[in-house]
KENU-740264 format. One record per residue (C-alpha): residue number from 1; x, y, z; residue in three letters; chain. Coordinates in steps of 0.25 Angstrom, whole numbers, plus 5000, padded with zeros to 4 digits. Layout:
N
SITE    nr     px     py     pz   rest   kette
SITE   NUM      X      Y      Z    ALA       A
...
end
This chain:
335
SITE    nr     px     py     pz   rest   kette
SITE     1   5000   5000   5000    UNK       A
SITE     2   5006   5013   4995    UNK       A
SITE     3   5002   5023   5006    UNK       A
SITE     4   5007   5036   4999    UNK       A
SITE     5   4995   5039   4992    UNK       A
SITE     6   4985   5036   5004    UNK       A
SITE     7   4979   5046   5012    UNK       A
SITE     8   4978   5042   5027    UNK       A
SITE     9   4968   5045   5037    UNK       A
SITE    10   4970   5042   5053    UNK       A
SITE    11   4957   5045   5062    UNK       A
SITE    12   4964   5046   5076    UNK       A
SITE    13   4976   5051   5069    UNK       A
SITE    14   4980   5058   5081    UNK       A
SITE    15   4982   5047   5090    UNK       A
SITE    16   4993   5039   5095    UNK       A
SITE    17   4990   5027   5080    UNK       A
SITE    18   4988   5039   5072    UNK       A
SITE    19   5000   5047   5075    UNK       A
SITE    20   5009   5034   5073    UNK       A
SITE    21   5001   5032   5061    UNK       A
SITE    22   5003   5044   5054    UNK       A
SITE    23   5017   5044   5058    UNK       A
SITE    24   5020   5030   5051    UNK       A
SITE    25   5013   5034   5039    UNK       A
SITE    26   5020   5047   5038    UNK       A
SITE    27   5034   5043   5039    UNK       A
SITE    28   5033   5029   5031    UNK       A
SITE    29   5020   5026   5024    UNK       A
SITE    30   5018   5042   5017    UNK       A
SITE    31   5003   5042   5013    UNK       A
SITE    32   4999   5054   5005    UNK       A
SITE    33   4992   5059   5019    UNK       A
SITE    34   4989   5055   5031    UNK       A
SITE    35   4976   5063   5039    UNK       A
SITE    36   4973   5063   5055    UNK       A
SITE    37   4961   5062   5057    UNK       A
SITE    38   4958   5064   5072    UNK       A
SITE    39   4950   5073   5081    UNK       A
SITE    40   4960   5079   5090    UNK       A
SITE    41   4966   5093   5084    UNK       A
SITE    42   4976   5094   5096    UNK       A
SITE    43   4982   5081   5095    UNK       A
SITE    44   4982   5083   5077    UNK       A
SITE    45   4990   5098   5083    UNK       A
SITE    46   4999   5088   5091    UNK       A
SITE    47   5003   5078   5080    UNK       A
SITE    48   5006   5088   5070    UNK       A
SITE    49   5016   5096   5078    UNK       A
SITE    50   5021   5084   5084    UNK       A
SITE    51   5028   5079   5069    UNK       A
SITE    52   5014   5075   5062    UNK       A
SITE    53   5013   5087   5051    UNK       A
SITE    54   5016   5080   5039    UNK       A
SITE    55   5012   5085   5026    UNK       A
SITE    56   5005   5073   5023    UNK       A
SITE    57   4995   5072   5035    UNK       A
SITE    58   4983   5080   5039    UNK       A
SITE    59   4975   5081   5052    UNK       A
SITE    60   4961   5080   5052    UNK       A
SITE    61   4952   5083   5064    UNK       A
SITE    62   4942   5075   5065    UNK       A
SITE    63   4933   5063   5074    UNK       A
SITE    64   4930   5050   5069    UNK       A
SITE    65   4915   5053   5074    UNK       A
SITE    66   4914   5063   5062    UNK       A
SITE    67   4911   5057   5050    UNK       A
SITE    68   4910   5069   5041    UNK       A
SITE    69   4924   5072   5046    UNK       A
SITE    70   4930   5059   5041    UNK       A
SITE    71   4923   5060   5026    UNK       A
SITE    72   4932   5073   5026    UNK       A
SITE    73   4944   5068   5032    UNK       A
SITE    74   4943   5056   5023    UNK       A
SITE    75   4944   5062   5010    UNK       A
SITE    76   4953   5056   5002    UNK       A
SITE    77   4959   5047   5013    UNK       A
SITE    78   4964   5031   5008    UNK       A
SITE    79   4966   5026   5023    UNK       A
SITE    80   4959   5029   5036    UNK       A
SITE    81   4964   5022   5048    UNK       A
SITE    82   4956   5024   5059    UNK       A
SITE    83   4963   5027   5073    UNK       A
SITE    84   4954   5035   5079    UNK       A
SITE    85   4945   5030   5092    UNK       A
SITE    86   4944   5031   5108    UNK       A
SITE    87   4954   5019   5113    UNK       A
SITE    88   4952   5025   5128    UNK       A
SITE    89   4946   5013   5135    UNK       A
SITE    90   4941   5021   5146    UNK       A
SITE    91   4938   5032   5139    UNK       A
SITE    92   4930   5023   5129    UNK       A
SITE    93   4921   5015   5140    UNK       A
SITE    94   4918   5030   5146    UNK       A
SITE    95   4914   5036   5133    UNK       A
SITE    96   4907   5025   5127    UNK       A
SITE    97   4899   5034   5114    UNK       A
SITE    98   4909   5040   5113    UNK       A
SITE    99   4920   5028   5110    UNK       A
SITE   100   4910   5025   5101    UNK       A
SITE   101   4908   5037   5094    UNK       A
SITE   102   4922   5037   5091    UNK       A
SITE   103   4927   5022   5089    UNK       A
SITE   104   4915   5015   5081    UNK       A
SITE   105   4907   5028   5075    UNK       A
SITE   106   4920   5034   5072    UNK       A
SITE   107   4923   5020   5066    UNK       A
SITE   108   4912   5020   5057    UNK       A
SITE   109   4914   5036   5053    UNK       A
SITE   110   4927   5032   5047    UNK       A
SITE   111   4922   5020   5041    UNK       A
SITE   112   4911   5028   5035    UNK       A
SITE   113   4921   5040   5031    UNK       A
SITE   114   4932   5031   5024    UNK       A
SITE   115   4921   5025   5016    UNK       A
SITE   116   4914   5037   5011    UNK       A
SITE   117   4929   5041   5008    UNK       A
SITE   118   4934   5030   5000    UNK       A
SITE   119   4946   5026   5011    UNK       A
SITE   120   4954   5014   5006    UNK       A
SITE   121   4956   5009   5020    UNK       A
SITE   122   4953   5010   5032    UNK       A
SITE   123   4960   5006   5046    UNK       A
SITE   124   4955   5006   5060    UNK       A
SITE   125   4963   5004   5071    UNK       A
SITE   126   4957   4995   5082    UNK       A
SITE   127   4961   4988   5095    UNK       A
SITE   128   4962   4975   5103    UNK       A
SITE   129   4951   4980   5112    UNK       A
SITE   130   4941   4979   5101    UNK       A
SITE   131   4942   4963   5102    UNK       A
SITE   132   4930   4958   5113    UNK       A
SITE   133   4931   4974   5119    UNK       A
SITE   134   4926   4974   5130    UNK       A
SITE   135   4927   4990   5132    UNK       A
SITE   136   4920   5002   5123    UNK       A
SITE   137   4932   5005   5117    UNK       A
SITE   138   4934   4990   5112    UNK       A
SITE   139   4919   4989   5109    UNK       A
SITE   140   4922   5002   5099    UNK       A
SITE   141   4934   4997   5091    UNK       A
SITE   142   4926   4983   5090    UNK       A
SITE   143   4917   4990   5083    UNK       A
SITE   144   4926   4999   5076    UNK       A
SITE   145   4933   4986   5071    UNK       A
SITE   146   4919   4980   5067    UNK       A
SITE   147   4915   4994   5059    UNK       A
SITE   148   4928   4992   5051    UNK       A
SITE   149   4927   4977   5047    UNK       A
SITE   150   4913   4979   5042    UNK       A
SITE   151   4914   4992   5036    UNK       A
SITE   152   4920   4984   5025    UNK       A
SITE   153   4906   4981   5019    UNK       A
SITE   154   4903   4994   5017    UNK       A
SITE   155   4916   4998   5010    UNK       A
SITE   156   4915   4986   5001    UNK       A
SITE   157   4912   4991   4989    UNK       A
SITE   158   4922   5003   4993    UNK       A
SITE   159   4937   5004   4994    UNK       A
SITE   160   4937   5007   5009    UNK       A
SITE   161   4943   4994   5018    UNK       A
SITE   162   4942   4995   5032    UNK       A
SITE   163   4951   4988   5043    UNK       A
SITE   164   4956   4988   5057    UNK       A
SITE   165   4968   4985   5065    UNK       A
SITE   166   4966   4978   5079    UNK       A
SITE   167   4978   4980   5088    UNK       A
SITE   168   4980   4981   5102    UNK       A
SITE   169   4988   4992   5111    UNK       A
SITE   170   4997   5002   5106    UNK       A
SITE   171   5010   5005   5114    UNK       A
SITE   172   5010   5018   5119    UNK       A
SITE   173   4999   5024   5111    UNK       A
SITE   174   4988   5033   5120    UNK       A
SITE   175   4981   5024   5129    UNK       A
SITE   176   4993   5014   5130    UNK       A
SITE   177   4997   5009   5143    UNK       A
SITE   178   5013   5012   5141    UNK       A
SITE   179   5012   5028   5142    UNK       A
SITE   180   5005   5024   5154    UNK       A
SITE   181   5014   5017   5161    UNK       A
SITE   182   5025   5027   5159    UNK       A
SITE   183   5016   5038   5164    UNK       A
SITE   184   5015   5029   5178    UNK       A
SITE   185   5029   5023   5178    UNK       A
SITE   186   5035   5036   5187    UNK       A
SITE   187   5024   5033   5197    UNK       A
SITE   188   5030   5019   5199    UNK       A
SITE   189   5014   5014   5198    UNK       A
SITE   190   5009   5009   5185    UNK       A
SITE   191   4995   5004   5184    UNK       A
SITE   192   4990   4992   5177    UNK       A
SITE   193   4976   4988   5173    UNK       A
SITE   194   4980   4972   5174    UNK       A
SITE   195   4993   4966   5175    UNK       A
SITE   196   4988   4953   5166    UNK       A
SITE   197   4985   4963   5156    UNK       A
SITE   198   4990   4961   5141    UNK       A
SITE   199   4988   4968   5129    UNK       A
SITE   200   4992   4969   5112    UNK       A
SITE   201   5002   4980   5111    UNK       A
SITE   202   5009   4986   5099    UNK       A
SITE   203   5016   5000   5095    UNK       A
SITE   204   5011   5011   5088    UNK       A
SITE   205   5021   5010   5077    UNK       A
SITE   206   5016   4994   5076    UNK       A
SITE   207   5002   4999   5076    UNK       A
SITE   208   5002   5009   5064    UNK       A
SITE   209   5011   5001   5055    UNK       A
SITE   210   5001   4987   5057    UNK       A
SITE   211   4989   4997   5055    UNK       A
SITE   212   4995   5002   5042    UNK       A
SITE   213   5000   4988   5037    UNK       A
SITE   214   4985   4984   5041    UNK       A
SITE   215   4979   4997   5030    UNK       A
SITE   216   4991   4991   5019    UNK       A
SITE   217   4984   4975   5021    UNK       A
SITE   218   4969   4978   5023    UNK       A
SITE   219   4958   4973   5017    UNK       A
SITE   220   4946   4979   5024    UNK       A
SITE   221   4940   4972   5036    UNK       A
SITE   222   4951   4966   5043    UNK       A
SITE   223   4957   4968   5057    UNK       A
SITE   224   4971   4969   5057    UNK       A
SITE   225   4976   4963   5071    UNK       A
SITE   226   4992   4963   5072    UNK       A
SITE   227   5001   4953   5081    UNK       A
SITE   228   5005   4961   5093    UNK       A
SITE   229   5012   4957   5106    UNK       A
SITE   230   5004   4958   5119    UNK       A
SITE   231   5009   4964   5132    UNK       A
SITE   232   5008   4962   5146    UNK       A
SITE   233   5002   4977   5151    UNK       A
SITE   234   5011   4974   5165    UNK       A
SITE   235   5023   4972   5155    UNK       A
SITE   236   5023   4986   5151    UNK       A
SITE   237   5021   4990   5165    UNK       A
SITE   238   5034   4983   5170    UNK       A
SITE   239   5041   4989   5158    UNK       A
SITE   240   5038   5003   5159    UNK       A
SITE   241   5039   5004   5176    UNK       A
SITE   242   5045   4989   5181    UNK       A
SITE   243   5047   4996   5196    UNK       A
SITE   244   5033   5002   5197    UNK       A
SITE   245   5020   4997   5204    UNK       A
SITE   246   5008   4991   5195    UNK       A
SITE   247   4995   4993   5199    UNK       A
SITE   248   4985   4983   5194    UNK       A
SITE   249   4972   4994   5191    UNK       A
SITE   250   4963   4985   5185    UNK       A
SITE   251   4958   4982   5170    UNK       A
SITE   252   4950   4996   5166    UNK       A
SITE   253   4937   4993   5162    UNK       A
SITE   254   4936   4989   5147    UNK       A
SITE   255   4949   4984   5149    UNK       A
SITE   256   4954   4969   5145    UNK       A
SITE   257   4964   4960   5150    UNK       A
SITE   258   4970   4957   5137    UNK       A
SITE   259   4965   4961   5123    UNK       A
SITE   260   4963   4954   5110    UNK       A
SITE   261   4966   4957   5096    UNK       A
SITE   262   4960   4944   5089    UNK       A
SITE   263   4947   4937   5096    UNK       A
SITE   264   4943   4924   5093    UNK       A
SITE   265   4932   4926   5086    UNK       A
SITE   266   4939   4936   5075    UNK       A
SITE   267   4951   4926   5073    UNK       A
SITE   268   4942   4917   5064    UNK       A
SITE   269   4943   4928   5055    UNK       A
SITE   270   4959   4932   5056    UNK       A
SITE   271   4972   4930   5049    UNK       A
SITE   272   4984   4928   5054    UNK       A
SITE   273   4996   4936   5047    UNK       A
SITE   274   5011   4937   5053    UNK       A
SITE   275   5009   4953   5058    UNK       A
SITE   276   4993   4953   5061    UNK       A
SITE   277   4980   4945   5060    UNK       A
SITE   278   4969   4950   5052    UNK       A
SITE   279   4954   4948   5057    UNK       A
SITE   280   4947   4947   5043    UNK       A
SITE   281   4931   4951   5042    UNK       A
SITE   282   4924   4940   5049    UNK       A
SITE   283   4913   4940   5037    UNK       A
SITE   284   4918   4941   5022    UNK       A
SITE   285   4908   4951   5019    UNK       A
SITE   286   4919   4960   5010    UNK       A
SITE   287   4934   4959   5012    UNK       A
SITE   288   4946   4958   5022    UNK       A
SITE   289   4946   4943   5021    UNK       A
SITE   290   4959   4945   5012    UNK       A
SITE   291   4967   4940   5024    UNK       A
SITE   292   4964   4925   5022    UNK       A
SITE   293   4976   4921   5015    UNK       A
SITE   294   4986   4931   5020    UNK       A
SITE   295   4986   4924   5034    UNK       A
SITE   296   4983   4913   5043    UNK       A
SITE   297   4970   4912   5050    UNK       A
SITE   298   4969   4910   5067    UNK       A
SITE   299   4966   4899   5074    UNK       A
SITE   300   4954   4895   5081    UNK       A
SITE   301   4951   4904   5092    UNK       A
SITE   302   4964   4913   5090    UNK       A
SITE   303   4963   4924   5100    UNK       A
SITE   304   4974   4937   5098    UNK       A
SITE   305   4975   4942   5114    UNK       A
SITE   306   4985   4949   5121    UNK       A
SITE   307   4986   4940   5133    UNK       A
SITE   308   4987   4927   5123    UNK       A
SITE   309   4997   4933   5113    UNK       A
SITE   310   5009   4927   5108    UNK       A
SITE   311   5017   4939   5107    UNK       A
SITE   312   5020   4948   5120    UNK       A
SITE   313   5029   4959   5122    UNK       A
SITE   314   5041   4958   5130    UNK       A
SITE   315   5046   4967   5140    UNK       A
SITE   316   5058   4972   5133    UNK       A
SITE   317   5050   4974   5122    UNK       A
SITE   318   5038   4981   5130    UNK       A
SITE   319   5052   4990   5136    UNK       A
SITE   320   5053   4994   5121    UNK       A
SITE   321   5040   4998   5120    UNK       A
SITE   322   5038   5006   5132    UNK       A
SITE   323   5053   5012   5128    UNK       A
SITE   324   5048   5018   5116    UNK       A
SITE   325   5035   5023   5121    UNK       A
SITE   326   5043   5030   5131    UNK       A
SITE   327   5049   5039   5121    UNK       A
SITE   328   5039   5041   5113    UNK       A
SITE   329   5032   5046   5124    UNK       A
SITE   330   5043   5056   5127    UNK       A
SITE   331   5043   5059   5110    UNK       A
SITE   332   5029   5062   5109    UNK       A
SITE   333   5020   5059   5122    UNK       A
SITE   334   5006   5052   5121    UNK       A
SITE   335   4995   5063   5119    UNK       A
end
């Protein structure tokens, strides 16, 4: 796929995905432009004088509850990938309508908008919490994920594919547990939901590079599920402050023990490739069932979870994480 005559659109491009995003695409991939779409004017003031004013990228304000804002934002855009949504689980479970509004209605407004446009593709991000949720915010991307797989139909006759990309956990993104323990590590006292807790984890330059190879291979109706270690959450802790005091807090509300990329029940319907599995349509109403002979499919009952994965981060390699969150921290903080 030649990216230099496409014309890219990030909803949430503001965020800590869409930075990365548009930094990896600037420096290596050159698409003829690359727009932020994103509602926040402050945090589009602090990008653009903190190195993101390149010629070929525009800022667009805008929320993805307004559809008539995204028919004008998508005007001659080739690929939409859709970051944009309220990942907050608290927040979320306090401000139910309101994740709604944004995750699944703004879901559907760029579906609608990138249709109507004649978009090529497009991409939404999801997330481990979407498989069996048992929080709002979960329930949303669930829904989200459904909204894109069968939006397929109506696009059939069109040339607009739509996708998504299921992954878990981004080191050191906003919400992530390492700024955390770094903030509590000078009070000696870190605070721990659950010390049998294990979750999916991967970088923020893995993320971006897998969602982009995910545009390049997409087929429409597909969810794109990488390989990824699992962590022990107490791991990090020892890492970050191995002197300090862990406080056992509890399991928030909405929370899970360990999470799940690939459930039983969709793994009937997956391939199995070297980097990433690919849940395919579970009916063979259009396309995206192109994966069959590309990879192998899973075994009976096959389940992807963190607590059962057979690839774990070890300390050392956790030390190198946390190292280089730590100065990128001091380069450019978390906002």
């Amino acid at each position: 796929m030649d990216w230099k005559n496409q014309v890219v659109l990030v909803t949430g491009g503001t965020g800590s995905f869409g930075r990365k995003f548009v930094e990896i695409m600037l420096e290596e991939y050159k698409p003829a432009k690359v727009i932020i779409f994103s509602r926040d004017e402050l945090k589009q003031h602090e990008m653009r004088i903190s190195g993101f004013d390149h010629v070929d990228l525009r800022y667009f304000i805008g929320d993805v509850r307004d559809l008539n804002r995204l028919h004008r934002a998508m005007q001659g855009v080739d690929i939409v990938v859709h970051a944009a949504a309220l990942k907050q689980v608290p927040a979320c479970e306090y401000n139910p309508m309101e994740a709604i509004k944004t995750n699944i209605l703004g879901s559907s407004n760029v579906i609608e908008a990138a249709l109507d446009a004649g978009v090529s593709k497009v991409m939404a991000l999801s997330t481990d919490k979407a498989v069996n949720p048992i929080n709002l915010y979960g329930a949303t991307k669930l829904a989200a994920e459904k909204l894109f797989v069968q939006s397929n139909a109506y696009a059939g006759g069109t040339a607009t594919r739509y996708s998504s990309v299921r992954y878990g956990n981004v080191v050191g993104s906003r919400g992530s547990v390492i700024p955390v323990f770094l903030k509590q590590r000078d009070q000696k006292k870190l605070t721990i939901t659950d010390g049998r807790m294990t979750r999916f984890w991967l970088t923020l330059d893995q993320g971006v590079k897998f969602v982009i190879r995910c545009i390049e291979q997409m087929l429409g109706g597909e969810v794109f599920v990488p390989k990824i270690p699992s962590m022990k959450v107490i791991d990090i802790a020892k890492v970050i402050a191995p002197d300090a005091e862990l406080e056992e807090i509890g399991i928030r509300p909405g929370e899970k023990l360990h999470e799940v990329l690939i459930h039983e029940n969709e793994a009937r319907a997956a391939i199995e490739l070297d980097e990433m599995y690919v849940v395919q349509p579970s009916e063979a109403l259009w396309f995206g069932h192109g994966w069959q002979e590309k990879g192998q499919p899973l075994p009976e009952e096959f389940r992807y979870s963190s607590d059962s994965n057979t690839e774990w981060l070890t300390l050392d390699q956790i030390r190198e994480i946390v190292a280089s969150i730590e100065a990128e921290l001091i380069e450019r903080p978390i906002v």
